[in-house]
C-alpha positions in Angstrom: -11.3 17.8 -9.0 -14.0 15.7 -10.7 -13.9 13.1 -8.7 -15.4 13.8 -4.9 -13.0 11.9 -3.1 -10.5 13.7 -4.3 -11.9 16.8 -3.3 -15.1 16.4 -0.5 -14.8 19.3 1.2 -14.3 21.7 -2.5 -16.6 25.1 -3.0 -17.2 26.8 -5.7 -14.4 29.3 -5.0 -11.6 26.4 -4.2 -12.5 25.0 -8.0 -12.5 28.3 -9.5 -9.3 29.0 -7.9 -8.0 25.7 -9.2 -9.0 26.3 -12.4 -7.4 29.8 -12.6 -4.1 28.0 -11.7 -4.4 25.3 -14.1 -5.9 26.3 -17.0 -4.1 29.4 -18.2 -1.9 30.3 -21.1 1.1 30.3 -18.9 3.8 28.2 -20.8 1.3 27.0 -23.7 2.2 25.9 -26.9 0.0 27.0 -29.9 0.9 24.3 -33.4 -0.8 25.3 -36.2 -0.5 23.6 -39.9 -1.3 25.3 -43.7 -0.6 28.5 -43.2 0.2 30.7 -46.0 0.0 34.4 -44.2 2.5 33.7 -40.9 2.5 37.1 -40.0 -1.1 37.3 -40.5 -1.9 34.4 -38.2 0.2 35.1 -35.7 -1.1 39.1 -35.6 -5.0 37.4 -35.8 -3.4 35.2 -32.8 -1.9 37.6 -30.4 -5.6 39.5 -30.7 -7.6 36.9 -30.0 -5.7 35.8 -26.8 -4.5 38.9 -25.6 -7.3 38.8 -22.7 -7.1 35.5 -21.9 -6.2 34.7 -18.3 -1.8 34.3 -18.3 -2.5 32.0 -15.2 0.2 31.6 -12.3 3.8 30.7 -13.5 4.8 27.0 -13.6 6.8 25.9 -11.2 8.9 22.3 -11.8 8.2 20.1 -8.2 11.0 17.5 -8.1 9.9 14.0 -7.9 10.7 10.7 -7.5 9.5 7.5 -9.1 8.7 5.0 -6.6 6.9 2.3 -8.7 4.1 0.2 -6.9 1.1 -1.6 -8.1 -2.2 -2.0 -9.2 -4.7 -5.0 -9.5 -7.9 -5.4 -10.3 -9.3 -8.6 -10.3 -12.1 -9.5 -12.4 -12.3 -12.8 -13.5 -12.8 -13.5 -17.2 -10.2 -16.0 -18.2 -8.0 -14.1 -19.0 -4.8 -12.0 -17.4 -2.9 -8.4 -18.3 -0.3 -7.7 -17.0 2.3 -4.5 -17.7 5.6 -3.6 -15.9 6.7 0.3 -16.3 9.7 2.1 -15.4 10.3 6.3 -15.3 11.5 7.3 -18.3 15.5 7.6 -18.6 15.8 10.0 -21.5 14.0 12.3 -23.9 11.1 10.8 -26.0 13.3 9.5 -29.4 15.5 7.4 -26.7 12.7 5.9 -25.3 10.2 5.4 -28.5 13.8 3.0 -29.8 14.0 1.0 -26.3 10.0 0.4 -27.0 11.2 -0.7 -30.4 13.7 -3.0 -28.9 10.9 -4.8 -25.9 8.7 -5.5 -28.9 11.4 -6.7 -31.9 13.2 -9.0 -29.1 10.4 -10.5 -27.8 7.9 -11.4 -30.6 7.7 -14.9 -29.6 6.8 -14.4 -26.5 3.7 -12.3 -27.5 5.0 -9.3 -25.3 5.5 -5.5 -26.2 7.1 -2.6 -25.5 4.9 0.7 -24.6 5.6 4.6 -23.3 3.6 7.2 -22.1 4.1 10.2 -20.8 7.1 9.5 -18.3 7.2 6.0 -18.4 8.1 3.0 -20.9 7.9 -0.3 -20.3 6.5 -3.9 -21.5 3.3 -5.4 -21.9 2.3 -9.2 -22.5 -1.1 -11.4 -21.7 -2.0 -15.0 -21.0 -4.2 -17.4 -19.2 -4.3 -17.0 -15.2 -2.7 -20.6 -15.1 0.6 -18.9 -17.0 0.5 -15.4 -15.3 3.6 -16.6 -13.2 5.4 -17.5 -16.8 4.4 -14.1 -18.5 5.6 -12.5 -15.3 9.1 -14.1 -16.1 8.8 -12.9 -19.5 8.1 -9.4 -18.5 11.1 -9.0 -16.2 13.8 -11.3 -18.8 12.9 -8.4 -21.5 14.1 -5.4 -19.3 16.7 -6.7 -17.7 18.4 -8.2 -20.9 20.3 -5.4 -22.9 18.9 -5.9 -26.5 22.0 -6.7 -29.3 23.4 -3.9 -31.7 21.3 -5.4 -34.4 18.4 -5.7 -32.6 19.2 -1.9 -31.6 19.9 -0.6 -35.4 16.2 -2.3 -36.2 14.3 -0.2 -33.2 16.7 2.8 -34.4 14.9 2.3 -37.9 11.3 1.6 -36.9 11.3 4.4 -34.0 12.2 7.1 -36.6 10.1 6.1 -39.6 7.4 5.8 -36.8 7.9 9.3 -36.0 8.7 10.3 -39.7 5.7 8.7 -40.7 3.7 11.0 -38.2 4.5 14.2 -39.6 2.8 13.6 -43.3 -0.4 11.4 -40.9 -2.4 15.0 -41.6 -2.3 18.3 -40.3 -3.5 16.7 -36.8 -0.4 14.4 -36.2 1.9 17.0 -37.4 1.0 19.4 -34.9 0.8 17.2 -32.4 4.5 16.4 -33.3 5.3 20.2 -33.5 3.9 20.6 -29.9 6.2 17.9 -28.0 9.3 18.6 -29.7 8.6 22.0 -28.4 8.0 21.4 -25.1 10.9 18.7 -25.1 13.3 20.4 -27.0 11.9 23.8 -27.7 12.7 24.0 -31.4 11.2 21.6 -34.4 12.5 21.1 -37.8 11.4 17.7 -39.9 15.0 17.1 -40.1 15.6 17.3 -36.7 13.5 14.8 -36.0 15.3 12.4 -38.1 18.5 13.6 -36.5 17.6 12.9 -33.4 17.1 9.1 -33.9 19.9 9.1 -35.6 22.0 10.0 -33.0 21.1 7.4 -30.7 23.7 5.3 -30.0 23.5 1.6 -29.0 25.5 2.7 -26.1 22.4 5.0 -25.2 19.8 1.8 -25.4 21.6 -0.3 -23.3 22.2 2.9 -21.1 18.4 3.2 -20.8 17.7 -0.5 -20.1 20.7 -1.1 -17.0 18.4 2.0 -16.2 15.2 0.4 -16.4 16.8 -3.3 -14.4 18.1 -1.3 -11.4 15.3 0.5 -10.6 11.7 -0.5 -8.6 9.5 -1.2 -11.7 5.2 -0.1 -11.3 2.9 -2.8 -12.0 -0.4 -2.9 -13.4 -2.2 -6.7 -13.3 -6.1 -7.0 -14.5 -8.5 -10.0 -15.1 -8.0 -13.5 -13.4 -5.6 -12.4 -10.9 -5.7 -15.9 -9.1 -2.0 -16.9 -10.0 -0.6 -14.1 -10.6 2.7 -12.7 -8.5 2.3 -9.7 -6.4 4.4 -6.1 -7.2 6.9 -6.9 -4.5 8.2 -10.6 -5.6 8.6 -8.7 -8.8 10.7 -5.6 -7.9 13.3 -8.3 -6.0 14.4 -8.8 -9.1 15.3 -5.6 -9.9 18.0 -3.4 -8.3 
């Protein structure tokens, strides 16, 4: 709604109205860290919201990943290029298969990345070597990582997230707040459990995934030799 080709025709009323859909209380999590009264802060908690707009109730729209590209061209001697694919499990499965991109191919310069919905791999070069990177990129999805290789990511994904929960009061909530809404529950020992349950059955699940599906693409810099999104995807499926 900020942006005015997104909405050119929008009145004051249709961006209230948005805003009263979007921005309620309706399904929000509340984390909170270094409390010593629970019943107190949640009492203090239930008072302070209790008039706060509930907004409408969520409902889940099914959708489909469809991949596709993006360039931007901007010529500075230099080329990024990422490949992304939805994400085919919950958030420990995918932080190891980020593991595994990275471990696999350090040589290469590339690594593995996941946001919210999506993991896949990252690497850079000079324009001239965009094709090769572009190799690169597509090699380290669509070749199943080794059980050792797996057992490393297993190890560095969960002392990662391990790791998070003593970063401060700030990452720990944060933590709390997507294990919740992945999970609904959150222990500290879960979260160790869950990485340990991973199997390397599960990571090379999650990258036959990855190499039969139509990847996204996101290219920018020196764009002169680099391939376009549907050379790419051919190589997927």
């Amino acid at each position: 709604m900020g942006k005015s080709f997104y909405s050119s025709s929008a009145t004051r009323a249709s961006i209230m109205s948005f805003r009263e859909r979007a921005y309620g209380l309706h399904g929000a999590v509340l984390s909170a860290t270094g409390i010593d009264d629970h019943a107190a802060f949640v009492k203090a908690v239930e008072e302070g919201l209790s008039e706060s707009a509930a907004g409408s109730p969520i409902t889940t729209a099914s959708s489909t990943f469809l991949g596709g590209e993006t360039r931007v061209h901007a010529p500075a001697g230099y080329t990024h290029l990422a490949l992304a694919f939805e994400a085919a499990g919950k958030s420990p499965l995918m932080n190891v298969v980020k593991q595994c991109i990275t471990i696999a191919n350090v040589e290469a310069g590339l690594s593995g990345f996941t946001a919210e919905g999506i993991v896949g791999v990252y690497g850079g070069s000079a324009p001239s070597d965009a094709a090769s990177v572009t190799d690169a990129l597509v090699m380290a999805i669509t070749s199943a990582p080794s059980a050792d290789i797996v057992e490393r990511a297993k190890n560095l994904a969960k002392a990662e997230a391990v790791f998070a929960l003593d970063g401060g009061s700030q990452s720990l909530a944060q933590a709390m707040a997507a294990s919740i809404l992945e999970t609904n529950t959150f222990s500290s020992a879960g979260v160790a459990a869950s990485y340990d349950a991973i199997t390397a059955k599960d990571v090379v699940g999650a990258f036959e995934a990855m190499a039969k599906s139509n990847p996204a693409m996101a290219a920018v810099g020196d764009l002169s030799s680099t391939p376009y999104q549907g050379s790419i995807s051919a190589k997927f499926g």
